[in-house]
C-alpha positions in Angstrom: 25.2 -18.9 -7.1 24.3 -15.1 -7.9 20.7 -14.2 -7.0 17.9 -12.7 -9.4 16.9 -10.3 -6.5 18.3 -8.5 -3.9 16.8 -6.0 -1.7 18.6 -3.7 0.3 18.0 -3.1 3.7 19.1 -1.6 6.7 17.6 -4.2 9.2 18.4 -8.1 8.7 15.2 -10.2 7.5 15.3 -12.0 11.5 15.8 -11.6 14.9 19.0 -13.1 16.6 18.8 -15.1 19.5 20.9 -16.7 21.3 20.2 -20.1 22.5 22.7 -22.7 24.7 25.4 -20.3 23.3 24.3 -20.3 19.6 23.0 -18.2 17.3 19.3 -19.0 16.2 17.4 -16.7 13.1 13.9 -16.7 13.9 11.2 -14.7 12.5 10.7 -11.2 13.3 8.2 -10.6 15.8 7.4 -7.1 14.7 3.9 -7.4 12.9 4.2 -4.4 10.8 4.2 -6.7 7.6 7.2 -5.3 5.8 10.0 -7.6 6.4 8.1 -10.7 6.1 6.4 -9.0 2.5 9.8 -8.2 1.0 11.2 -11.9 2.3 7.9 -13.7 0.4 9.3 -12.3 -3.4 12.3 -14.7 -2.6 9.7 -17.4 -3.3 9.2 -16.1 -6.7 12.7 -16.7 -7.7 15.6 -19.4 -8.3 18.1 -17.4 -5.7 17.4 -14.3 -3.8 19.4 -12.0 -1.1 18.9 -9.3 1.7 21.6 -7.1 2.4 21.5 -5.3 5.9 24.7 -4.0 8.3 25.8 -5.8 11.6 27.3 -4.2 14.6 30.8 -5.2 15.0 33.3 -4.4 17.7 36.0 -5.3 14.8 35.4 -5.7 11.2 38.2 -7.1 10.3 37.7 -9.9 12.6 37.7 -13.2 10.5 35.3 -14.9 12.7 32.5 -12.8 11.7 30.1 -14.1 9.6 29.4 -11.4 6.3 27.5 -14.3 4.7 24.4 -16.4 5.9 22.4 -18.4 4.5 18.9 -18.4 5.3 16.0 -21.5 5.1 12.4 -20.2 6.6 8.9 -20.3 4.9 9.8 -17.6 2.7 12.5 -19.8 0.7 16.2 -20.5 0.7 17.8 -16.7 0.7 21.4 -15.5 1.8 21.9 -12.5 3.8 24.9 -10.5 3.3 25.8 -8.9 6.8 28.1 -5.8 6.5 30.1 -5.3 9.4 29.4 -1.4 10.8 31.5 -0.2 14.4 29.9 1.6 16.9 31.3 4.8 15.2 29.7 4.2 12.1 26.4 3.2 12.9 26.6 6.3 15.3 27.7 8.5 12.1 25.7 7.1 9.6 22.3 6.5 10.7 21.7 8.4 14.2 23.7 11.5 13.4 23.2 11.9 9.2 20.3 10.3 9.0 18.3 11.3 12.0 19.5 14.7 12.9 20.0 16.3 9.8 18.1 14.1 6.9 15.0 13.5 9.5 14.1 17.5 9.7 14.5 18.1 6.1 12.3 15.5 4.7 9.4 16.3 7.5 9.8 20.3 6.9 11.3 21.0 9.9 14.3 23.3 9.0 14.5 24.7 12.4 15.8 21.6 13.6 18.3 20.9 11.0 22.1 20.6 12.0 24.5 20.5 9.2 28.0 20.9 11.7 27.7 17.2 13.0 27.2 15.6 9.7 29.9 13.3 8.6 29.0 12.8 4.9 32.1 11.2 3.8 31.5 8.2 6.6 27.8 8.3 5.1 29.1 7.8 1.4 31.8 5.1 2.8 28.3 3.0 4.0 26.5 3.2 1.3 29.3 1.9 -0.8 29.6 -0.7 1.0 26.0 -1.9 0.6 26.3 -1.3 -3.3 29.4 -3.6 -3.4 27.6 -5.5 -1.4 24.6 -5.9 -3.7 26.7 -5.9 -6.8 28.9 -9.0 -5.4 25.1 -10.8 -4.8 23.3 -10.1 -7.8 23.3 -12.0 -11.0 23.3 -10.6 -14.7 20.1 -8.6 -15.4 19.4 -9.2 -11.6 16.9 -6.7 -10.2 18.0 -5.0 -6.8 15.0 -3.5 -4.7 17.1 -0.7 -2.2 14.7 0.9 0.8 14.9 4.4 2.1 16.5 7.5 2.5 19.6 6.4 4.9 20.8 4.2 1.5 19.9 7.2 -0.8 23.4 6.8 -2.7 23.0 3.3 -2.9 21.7 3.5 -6.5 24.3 5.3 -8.2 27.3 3.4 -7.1 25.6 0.5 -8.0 24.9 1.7 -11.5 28.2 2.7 -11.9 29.5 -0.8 -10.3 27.0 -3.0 -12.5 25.2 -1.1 -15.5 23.6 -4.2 -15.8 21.0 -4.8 -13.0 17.3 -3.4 -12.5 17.1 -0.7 -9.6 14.5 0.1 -7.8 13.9 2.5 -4.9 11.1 2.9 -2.3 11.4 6.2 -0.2 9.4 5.5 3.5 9.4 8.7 4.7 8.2 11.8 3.0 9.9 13.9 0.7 9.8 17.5 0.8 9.1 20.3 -1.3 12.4 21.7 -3.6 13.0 24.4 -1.4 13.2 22.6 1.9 15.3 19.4 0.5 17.7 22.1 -1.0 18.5 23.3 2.4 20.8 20.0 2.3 24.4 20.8 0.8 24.3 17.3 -0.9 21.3 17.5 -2.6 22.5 17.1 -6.6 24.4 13.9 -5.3 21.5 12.5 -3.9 19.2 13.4 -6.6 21.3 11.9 -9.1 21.9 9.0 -7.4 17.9 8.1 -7.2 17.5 8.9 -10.7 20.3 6.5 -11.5 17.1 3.9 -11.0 14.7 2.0 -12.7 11.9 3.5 -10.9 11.3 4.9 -7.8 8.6 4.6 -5.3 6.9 6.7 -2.8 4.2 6.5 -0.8 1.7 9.0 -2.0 1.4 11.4 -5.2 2.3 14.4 -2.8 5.9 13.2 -2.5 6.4 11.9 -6.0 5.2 15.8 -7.2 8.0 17.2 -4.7 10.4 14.5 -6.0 10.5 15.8 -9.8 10.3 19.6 -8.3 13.4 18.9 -6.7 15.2 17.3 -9.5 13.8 19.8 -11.5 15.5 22.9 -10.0 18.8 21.3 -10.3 19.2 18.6 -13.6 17.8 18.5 -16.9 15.1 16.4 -15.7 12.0 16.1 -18.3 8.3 15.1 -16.6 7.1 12.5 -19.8 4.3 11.5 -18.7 1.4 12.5 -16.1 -1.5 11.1 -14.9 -4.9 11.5 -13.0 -4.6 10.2 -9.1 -6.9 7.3 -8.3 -9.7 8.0 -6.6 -8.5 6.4 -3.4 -5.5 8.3 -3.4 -7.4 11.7 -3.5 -9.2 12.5 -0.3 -10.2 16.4 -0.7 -9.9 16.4 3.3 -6.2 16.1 3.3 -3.8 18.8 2.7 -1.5 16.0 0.7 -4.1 15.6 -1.7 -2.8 15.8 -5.5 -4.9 16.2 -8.8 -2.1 14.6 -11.3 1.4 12.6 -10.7 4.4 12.5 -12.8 4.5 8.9 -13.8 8.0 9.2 -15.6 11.3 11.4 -15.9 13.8 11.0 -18.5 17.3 12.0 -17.4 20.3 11.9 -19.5 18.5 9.5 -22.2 16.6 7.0 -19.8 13.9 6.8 -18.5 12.6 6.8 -14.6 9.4 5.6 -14.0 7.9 7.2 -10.5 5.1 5.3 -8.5 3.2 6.1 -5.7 2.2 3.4 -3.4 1.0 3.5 0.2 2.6 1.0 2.6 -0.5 -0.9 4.1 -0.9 -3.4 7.4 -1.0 -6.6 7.3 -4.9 -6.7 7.9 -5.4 -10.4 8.1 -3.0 -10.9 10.4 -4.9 -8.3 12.9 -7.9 -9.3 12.5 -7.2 -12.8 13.2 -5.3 -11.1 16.2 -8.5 -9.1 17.2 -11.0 -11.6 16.4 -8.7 -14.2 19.1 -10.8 -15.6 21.9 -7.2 -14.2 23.9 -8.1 -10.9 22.6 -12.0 -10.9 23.5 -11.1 -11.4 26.7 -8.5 -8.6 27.5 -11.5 -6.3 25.6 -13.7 -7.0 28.2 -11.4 -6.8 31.2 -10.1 -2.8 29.1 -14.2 -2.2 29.4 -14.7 -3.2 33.1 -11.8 -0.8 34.0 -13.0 2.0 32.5 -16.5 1.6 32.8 -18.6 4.2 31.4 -16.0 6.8 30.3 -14.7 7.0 27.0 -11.2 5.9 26.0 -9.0 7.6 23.4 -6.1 6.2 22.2 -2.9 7.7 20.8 0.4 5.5 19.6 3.3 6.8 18.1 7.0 7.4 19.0 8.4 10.3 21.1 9.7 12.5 17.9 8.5 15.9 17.0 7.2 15.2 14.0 4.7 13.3 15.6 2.4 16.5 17.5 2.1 14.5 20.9 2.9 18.0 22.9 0.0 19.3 20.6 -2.3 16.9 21.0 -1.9 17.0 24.7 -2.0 20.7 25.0 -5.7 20.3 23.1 -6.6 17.4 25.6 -6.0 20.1 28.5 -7.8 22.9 26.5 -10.9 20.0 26.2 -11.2 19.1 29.7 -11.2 22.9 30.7 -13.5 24.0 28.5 -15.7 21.1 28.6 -15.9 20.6 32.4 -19.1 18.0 31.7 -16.2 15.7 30.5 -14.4 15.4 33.2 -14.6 11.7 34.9 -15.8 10.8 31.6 -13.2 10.4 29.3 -9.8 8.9 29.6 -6.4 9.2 27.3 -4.0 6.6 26.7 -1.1 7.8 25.2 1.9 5.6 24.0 5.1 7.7 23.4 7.6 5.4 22.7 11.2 7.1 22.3 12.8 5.9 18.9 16.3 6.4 20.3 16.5 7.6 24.3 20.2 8.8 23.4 19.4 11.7 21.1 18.7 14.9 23.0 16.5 16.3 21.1 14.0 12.7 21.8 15.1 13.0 25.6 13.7 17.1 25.6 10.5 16.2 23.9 9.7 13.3 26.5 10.2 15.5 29.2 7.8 18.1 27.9 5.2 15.1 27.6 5.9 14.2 31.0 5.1 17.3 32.4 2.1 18.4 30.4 0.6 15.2 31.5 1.5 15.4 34.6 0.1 19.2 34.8 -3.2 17.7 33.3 -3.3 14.8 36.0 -2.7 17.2 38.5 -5.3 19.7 37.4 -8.6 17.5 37.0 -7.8 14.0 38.6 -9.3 12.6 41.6 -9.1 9.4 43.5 -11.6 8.0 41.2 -10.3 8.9 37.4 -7.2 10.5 36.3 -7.5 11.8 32.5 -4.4 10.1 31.5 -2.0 7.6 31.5 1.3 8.5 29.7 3.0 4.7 28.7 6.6 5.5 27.8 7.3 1.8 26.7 7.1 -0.5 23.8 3.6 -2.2 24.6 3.1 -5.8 23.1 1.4 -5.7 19.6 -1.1 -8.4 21.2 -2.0 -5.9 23.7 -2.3 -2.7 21.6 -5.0 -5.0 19.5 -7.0 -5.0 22.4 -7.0 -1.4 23.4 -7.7 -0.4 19.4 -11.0 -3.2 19.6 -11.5 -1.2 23.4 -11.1 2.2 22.1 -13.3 4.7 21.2 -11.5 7.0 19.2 -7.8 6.9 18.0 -6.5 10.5 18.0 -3.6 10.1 15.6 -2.3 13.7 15.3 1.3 13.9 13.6 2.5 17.3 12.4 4.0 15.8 9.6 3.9 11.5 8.6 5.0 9.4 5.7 2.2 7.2 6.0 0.9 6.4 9.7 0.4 2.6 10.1 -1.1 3.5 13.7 -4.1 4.4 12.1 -4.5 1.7 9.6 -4.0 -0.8 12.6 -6.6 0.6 14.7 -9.2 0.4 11.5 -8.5 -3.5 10.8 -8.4 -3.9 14.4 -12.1 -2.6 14.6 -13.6 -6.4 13.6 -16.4 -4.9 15.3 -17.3 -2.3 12.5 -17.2 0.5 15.7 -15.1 3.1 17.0 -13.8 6.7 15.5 -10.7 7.6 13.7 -9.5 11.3 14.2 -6.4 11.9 12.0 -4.3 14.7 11.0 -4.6 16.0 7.1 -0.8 15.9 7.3 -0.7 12.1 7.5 0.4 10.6 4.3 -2.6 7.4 4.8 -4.7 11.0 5.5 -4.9 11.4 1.5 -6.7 7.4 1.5 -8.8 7.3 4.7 -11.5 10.0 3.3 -13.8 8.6 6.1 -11.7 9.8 9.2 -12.9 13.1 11.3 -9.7 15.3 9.6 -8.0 17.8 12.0 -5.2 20.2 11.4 -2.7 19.9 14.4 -1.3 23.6 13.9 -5.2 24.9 14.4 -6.1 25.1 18.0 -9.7 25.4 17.2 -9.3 22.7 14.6 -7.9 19.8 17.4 -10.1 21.2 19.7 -13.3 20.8 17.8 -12.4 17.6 15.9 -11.8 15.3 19.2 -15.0 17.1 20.6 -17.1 15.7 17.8 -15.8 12.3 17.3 -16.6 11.9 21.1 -20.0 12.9 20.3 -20.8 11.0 17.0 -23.6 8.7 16.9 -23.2 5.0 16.2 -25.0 5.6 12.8 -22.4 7.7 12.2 -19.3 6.1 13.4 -20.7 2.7 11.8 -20.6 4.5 8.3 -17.2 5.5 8.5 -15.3 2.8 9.8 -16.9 1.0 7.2 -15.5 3.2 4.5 -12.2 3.2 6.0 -12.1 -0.3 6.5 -12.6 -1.0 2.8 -9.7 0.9 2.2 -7.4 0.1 4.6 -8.5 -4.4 3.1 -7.8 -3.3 -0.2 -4.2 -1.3 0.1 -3.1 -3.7 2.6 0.8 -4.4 2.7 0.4 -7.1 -0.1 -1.1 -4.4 -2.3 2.2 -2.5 -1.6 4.4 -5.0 -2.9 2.7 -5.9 -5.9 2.0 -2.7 -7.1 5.9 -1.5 -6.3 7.0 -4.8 -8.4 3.8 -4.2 -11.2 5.6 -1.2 -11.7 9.1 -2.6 -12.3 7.4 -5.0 -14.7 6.0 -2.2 -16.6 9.4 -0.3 -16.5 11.6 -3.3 -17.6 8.5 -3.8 -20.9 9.2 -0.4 -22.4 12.9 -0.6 -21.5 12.6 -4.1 -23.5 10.5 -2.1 -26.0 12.5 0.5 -26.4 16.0 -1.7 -27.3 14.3 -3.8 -29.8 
């Protein structure tokens, strides 16, 4: 039986374990809220279908399983696996992907490396997932494809079934026409997304740089434009956007563009930090650290993300703020996204030593000013040291969206604790109510963690309320349903327009 949706994937909807020498599917354990979101649409229709890629050692090996079919809370789905070697995974998504798609679409040309790029093994793997889709999906079907490592994804499948509804949600940012037009593919790729229904992205920043781009190569025309919701306008962010295109038309149809910011599943932590389990590892984080001051920082070990910066202003704050010393402490969480890429491996090393340097400089027997964790650390856990935390420094130099941050605020059951977050953070142009710092500016880091240490409760109170308001309301739920509102709306007027 064909399926009425299918969403495209790179990860399979489950974990696989193995159990007595079986394979069990169980549910993913990752709480970031997107997987199970996308799996909970299959409950709104008669058939639906993830397609994802497998490692295989041989693909051609008639004993793997392309097909599975899936029962779990979320409905009876089937998951069409495509079967990817070492060498392909390797080409596709660590080398084109990571090392030259990754720079471009944060703004950091200087890191861009066109030489390794294997774009004929990156348009072989996106084929596949559009025949892939195309075999699953039904007449009229509508086919949900997710990020930029499936960017060609649409217009095969256009081409392979003029029939379906596409959409497409970018989760990373997308840069301005002059940086994305450093890549040698760029009219391909462009005119593969505009091959879609619509297209989503988080904020009105990146759909503005989307229609620039398509702009300076096609004969794109911006139809419509509209006034950014309030909540999507913090004046403190340097993404901040008056009006957004709302809809393209491109060789006589018609795109329609949609920002939405991916959210956390806040009921999920809270319940989490509310957890008698919780309360208790609070208390024991509190007993530990006694009267000093903990700041928190989580992300991955990737330059985009400022951790040498944000260290570097730690050192600068403890020298020239020598009453702080033995009163504040750092947690950082680096976690490297893939150990094997050299240019991860250089930037740990640099965090190592800076660290190290700072340990070295001010600790004592009594306090040392940081602990570096360099390892995944157990979402249960990181609940407790966001409800334990004083301030979470989230600093990236450039973000998509930063779920880090939205964590920490529905963590904060407790209505406490300060959120200092860099203007270049996509959630930066929603969460008006964090302390905003500029992670190029010396003075502006400097200053920035200075006075969210100092705030007074009043204060502090005031603002996680705001941003706790906001982060409720565009939680991941909000996400989904305003992605899909907008395919509703797209598919009306496409209706409209053939009657």
């Amino acid at each position: 039986m064909s399926s009425d949706l299918v969403i495209v994937y790179h990860r399979q909807p489950y974990e696989e374990v193995e159990v007595d020498g079986k394979i069990e599917y169980r549910e993913n354990k990752s709480p970031n809220g997107i997987v199970p979101t996308l799996k909970s649409f299959f409950g709104r229709v008669d058939k639906g279908a993830w397609v994802a890629w497998k490692e295989a050692v041989d693909p051609e090996r008639p004993d793997f399983e392309r097909i599975i079919e899936i029962d779990d809370p979320h409905g009876k789905y089937t998951v069409s696996r495509l079967p990817l070697t070492k060498e392909q995974v390797s080409s596709f998504y660590h080398v084109s992907s990571k090392e030259a798609f990754w720079p471009i679409l944060h703004g950091f040309k200087e890191r861009y490396s066109y030489d390794p790029v294997d774009w004929p093994t990156f348009r072989e793997v996106n084929w596949a997932f559009a025949e892939a889709a195309a075999a699953e999906a039904a007449h009229g079907a509508v086919v949900w494809v997710h990020d930029y490592n499936l960017w060609l994804v649409p217009g095969y499948l256009r081409t392979l079934r003029p029939d379906v509804k596409i959409s497409f949600f970018h989760h990373t940012p997308f840069p301005s026409a002059d940086i994305f037009n450093v890549l040698p593919w760029r009219k391909e790729i462009l005119e593969s997304l505009l091959a879609c229904d619509v297209v989503g992205f988080h904020i009105p920043r990146y759909v503005n740089n989307f229609v620039s781009a398509a702009r300076s190569l096609l004969e794109v025309e911006p139809v419509k434009r509209e006034k950014v919701k309030p909540e999507m306008n913090a004046q403190t962010s340097a993404l901040s956007e008056q009006s957004v295109v709302t809809e393209l038309e491109y060789e006589g149809r018609s795109i329609r563009l949609q920002a939405s910011p991916v959210g956390v599943d806040t009921g999920y932590i809270q319940d989490l930090a509310r957890s008698a389990e919780t309360e208790a590892k609070v208390q024991e984080i509190r007993a530990e650290k006694g009267d000093a001051k903990l700041m928190l920082s989580v992300g991955r070990t990737d330059y985009t993300k400022g951790g040498i910066e944000q260290l570097e202003s730690y050192e600068r704050l403890l020298e020239t703020h020598p009453e702080l010393r033995g009163k504040v402490r750092l947690m950082h969480v680096s976690v490297a996204a893939n150990a094997n890429m050299t240019a991860y491996f250089e930037i740990q090393e640099q965090l190592e030593a800076i660290a190290g340097r700072i340990n070295g400089r001010y600790g004592s027997f009594e306090w040392q000013p940081i602990a570096l964790i360099s390892r995944p650390v157990p979402f249960r856990d990181l609940v407790a040291y966001y409800r334990a935390a004083d301030v979470a420094w989230i600093t990236p130099l450039a973000d998509g969206m930063n779920l880090v941050c939205k964590e920490y605020v529905a963590a904060r059951t407790d209505g406490d604790g300060v959120l200092v977050l860099s203007e270049f953070a996509g959630a930066a142009v929603e969460l008006a109510a964090a302390v905003p710092t500029n992670p190029f500016s010396h003075k502006s880091m400097d200053s920035a963690i200075h006075f969210a240490l100092e705030m007074p409760e009043e204060e502090r109170r005031g603002r996680m309320k705001a941003n706790r308001m906001m982060v409720e309301k565009q939680d991941i739920r909000y996400w989904a349903e305003d992605q899909m509102q907008a395919f509703a709306n797209a598919l009306a007027r496409m209706d409209v327009a053939v009657g």
